[in-house]
N, C-alpha and C positions, 0 to 999 in steps of 0.2 A: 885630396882636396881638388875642386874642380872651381873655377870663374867662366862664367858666361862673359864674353869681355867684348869690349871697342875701343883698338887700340886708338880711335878718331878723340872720343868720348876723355874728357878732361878726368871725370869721378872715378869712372873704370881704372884709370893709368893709374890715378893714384890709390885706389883700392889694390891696386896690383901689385905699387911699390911697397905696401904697406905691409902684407903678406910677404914677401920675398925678406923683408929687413927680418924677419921674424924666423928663415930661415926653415919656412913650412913647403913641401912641397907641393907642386903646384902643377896640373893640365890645364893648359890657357884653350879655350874653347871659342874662337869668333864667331859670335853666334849667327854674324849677319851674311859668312860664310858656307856656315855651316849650322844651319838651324837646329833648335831642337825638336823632336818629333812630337805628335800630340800624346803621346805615353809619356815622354821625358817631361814637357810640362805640365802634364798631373801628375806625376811626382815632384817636379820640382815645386809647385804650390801647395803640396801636402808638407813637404818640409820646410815651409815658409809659415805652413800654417796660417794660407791666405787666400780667396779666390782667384780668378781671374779678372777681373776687373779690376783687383786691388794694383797690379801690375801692369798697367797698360799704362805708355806713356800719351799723355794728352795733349802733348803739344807738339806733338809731330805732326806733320801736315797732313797723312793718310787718316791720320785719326780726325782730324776736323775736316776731311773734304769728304770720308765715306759713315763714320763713326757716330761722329760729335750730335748729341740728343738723343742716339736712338739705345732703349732698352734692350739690350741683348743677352741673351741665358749662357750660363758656364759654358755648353758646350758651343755653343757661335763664338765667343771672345778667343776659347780655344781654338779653332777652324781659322779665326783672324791671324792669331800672333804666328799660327803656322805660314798661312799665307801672309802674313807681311811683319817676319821678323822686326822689323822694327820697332813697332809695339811693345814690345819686349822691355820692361824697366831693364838698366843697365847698373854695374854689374850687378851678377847674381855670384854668388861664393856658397857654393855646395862642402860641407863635410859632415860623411855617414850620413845621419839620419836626419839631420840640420843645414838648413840654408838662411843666407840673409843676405838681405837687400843693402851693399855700400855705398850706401846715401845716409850719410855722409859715409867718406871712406871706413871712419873709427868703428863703425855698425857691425866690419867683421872681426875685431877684438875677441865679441861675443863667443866665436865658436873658431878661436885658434889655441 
């Protein structure tokens, strides 16, 4: 099991703590460190079973100073979150062939 994580980020922490009570193991991944590549997030939105735009945070400032109104196709939003990790909903919790979004934390229940 992998988390796309910020340890800044209130939801991630506790998406993190919630996992760990659970006694699931875990590769904590800072994504803002350590980005994921444009092949890792088409996969990681295929095991979201989601686009890219469905993941984009919008109320981060990069998104409303370069972003905000304009139509962009899968593969620009892709091209985005790689250049500005931030974008990136937070956390993401991969396991096998399944991912979800812990928003709220309880969301990775789902797939432990």
């Amino acid at each position: 099991m992998k988390i796309l994580h910020n340890p800044r980020c209130t939801k991630s922490r506790q998406t993190l703590a919630l996992i760990q009570e659970k006694s699931e193991d875990i590769s904590i991944i800072e994504y803002l460190k350590t980005p994921p590549t444009r092949d890792e997030l088409k996969d990681i939105l295929k095991k979201l079973d989601m686009n890219a735009s469905q993941i984009i945070r919008k109320g981060e400032t990069i998104f409303k100073e370069s972003f905000k109104g304009k139509d962009l196709t899968e593969d620009e939003w892709l091209d985005a979150m790689v250049e500005f990790p931030k974008l990136i909903e937070r956390p993401i919790v991969i396991k096998g062939d399944k991912a979800v979004i812990g928003r709220p934390p309880e969301n990775v229940l789902e797939i432990l």
